[in-house]
C-alpha positions, 0 to 999 in steps of 0.5 A: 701159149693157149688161152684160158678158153671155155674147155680149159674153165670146163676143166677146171669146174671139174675140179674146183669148188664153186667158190673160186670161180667169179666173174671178171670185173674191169677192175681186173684189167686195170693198173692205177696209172693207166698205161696197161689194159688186160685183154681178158681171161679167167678169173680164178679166187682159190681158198687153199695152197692146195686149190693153188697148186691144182690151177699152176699143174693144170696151166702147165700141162695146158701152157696157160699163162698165168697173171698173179693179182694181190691188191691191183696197186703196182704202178709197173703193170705187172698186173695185167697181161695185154696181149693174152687171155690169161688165168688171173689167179687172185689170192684175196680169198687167202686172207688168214693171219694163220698164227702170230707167236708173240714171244718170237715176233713172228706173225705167219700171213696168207699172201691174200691178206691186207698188209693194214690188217697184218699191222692191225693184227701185230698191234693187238700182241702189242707188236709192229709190222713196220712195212708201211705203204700209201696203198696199205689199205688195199695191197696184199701181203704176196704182192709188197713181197713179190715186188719187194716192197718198200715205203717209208720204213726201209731206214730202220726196219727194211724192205719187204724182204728184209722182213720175211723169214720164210715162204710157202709157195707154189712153182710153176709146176705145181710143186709147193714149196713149204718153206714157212719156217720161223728161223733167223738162220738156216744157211742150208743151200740156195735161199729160195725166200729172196728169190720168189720176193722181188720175182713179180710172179714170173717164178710161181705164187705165194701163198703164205710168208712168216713175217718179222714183228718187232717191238712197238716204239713205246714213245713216237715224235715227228718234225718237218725241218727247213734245210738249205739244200738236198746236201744240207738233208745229208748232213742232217741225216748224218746228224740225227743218225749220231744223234738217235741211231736206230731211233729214226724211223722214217727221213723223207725229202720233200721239194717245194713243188710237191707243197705246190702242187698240194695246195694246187690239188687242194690237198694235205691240210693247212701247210705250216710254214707262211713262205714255202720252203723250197726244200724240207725234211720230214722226220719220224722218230720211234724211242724208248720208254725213257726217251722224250721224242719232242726233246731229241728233235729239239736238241737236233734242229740246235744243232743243226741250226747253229750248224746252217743246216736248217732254217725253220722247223715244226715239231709235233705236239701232239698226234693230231700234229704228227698226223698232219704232218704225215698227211703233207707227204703222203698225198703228194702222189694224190697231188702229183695224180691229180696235176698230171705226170709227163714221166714218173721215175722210182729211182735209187742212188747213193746217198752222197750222189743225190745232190749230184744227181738232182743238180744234175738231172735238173740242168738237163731236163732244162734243155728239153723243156720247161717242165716242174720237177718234183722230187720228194722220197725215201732220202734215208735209204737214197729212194727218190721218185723224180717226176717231171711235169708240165709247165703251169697252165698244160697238161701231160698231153701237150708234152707226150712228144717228149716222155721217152727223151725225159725218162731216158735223160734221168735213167741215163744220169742214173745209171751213170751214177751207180744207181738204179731205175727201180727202188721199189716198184720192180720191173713189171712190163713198164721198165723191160727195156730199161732192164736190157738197157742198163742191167748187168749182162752176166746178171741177166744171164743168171736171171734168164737161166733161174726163170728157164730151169723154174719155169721152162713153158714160160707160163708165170706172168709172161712179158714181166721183167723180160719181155715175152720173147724171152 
């Protein structure tokens, strides 16, 4: 492999406008956790597909590598390529939104686009793009589908797969891919879309997407529900699912020890129960017109009240209220951050298992250690992150010793039970070995054999779901 060298950017000046070259600020070589650091390389910005498609040509017949960048929010360094100089191919100047077709609920996006300016836009046709993440505010609409993103929408609405019918990409070759098509059915051979969403970059750049809108909810509730226990959750989940249907937006699973560490932090507001619940259950719910939101939460925690399934609760009044309970769950990362992880695991199970697993994972972590766990997530779609932390008074340092016994015990535990070590991160370079470890040998066949025939030279972020030996 050759790096990205003063001939090859004097080439490239050759045929590129100005604008797309910039100089390479640290942020470029940087990921949020900390755990992968870029070793440099050549920062390139093109405005169109076709600048695109001229950077992947010259890198092939150069054997250049090249690092895909959207946003810079991915938590498994897919990001940053350590042991190379690369291309850096950043897409932020692709920003369009190229066309939306309201009647259709149809937006089509550059992959540069910031996924709150998509929401922004669908908004103004009185649409939704459902796709709602912690870093909406930064990330790119190519990154959420290259990793396939998920948040806190997955129950109701999907992924970031789930919500593409069509893509425009480059391959490795510099072929493009025209494939923006607005259609909910096409059954016309391979389907290249799910194949480059979920890939990480290692099968070429997106570099447009059409994306599925939908109706906006006309009337919106929320309520955080005391349950006993996780299995106390499932079957409360079970009963809003009878209850409301597709009505439940979002179902989020909080433990105790992420309102500790809130308040530890000193983050997400007043908390609203006196005595801390040692677990809870956040609900969104999105009705009809003729639908009382705060009247179906109300039905639904008698009943699951008489049934013993909860203890207490609050429903919204108001979205003032609604806010701040959503602000409770989304800054239990930033408290998470800020107390400091031993080991972070985005893991998925079955949705009857959690309780097992939790259980489970708890008795054995406990023989390694006297570490906290917060586990808190997507329990509707069975998306947990289980993170393991220190006792109270350490820090992660003191505990570095034991970081790969803790990842192995709760991937092990895991995979036992039918699951998967990556819900919604992706592979990135973090969790390669996890992928050899536990992934299906035919699979991985099949995977290697796709990467190879797109793209032979191996250019397309090299050491991302297989290592670079691959």
């Amino acid at each position: 492999m050759n790096k990205a060298d003063a001939t090859f950017e004097a080439t490239l000046r050759g045929l590129l406008p100005d604008a797309a070259f910039r100089s390479l600020s640290p942020a470029y070589l940087e990921e949020p956790r900390g755990l992968f650091h870029g070793a440099g390389g050549l920062l390139l910005t093109p405005g169109s597909t076709d600048e695109v498609a001229l950077i992947l040509r010259m890198c092939s017949d150069a054997s250049v590598p090249v690092v895909p960048y959207g946003g810079g929010t991915g938590l498994v360094g897919g990001q940053v390529m350590p042991d190379a100089t690369p291309v850096i191919l950043s897409l932020e100047r692709m920003i369009r939104i190229r066309d939306i077709h309201a009647t259709e609920n149809v937006l089509v996006a550059e992959a540069g686009a910031i996924l709150a300016d998509i929401q922004s836009a669908a908004e103004g046709t009185d649409r939704l793009f459902p796709l709602s993440l912690a870093s909406e505010g930064s990330c790119r609409i190519g990154g959420c589908l290259s990793t396939n993103a998920g948040g806190v929408n997955v129950l109701r609405y999907g992924s970031a797969r789930d919500l593409c019918l069509g893509i425009e990409a480059v391959l490795p070759d510099g072929t493009v891919h025209h494939g923006l098509k607005r259609l909910r059915k096409d059954n016309t051979g391979y389907d290249l879309r799910s194949l480059l969403c979920g890939a990480e970059g290692t099968l070429g750049v997106i570099t447009a997407a059409s994306l599925r809108l939908f109706p906006r909810p006309a009337r919106t509730g929320t309520a955080l529900l005391i349950v006993r226990d996780p299995l106390a959750a499932l079957d409360l989940l079970a009963m809003a699912q009878a209850h409301m249907g597709q009505g439940i937006s979002a179902f989020e699973l909080i433990k105790g020890t992420g309102l500790e560490f809130l308040s530890e932090a000193g983050l997400g507001g007043p908390q609203p129960f006196q005595s801390r619940p040692d677990w809870s259950v956040l609900i969104d719910l999105g009705l009809g017109p003729s639908d009382d939101p705060e009247e179906a939460l109300l039905s639904l925690f008698e009943a699951a009240q008489e049934a013993g399934l909860v203890a207490d609760g609050v429903i919204a009044q108001s979205e003032t209220q609604r806010a701040a309970l959503w602000k409770l769950r989304e800054e239990i990362p930033l408290a998470n951050k800020a107390v400091g992880a031993i080991s972070s695991h985005d893991i998925s199970l079955p949705l009857s298992v959690v309780p097992e697993f939790l259980n489970k994972a708890d008795h054995e972590l406990a023989q390694l250690g006297p570490f906290r766990v917060n586990a808190f997530g997507h329990l509707g779609d069975g998306n947990l992150h289980y993170n393991v932390f220190p006792p109270k008074g350490q820090n992660k340092q003191d505990h570095q010793a034991a970081k790969d016994d803790v990842r192995q015990v709760v991937y092990d535990l895991v995979h036992q039970l039918g699951g998967s070590f990556s819900a919604e991160h992706g592979v990135g370079r973090l969790k390669t070995t996890e992928l050899e470890r536990y992934g299906d040998p035919a699979r991985l066949t099949a995977m290697r054999a796709v990467k190879h025939a797109l793209d032979p030279k191996g250019i397309m972020n090299p050491g991302v779901i297989f290592p670079n030996t691959d």
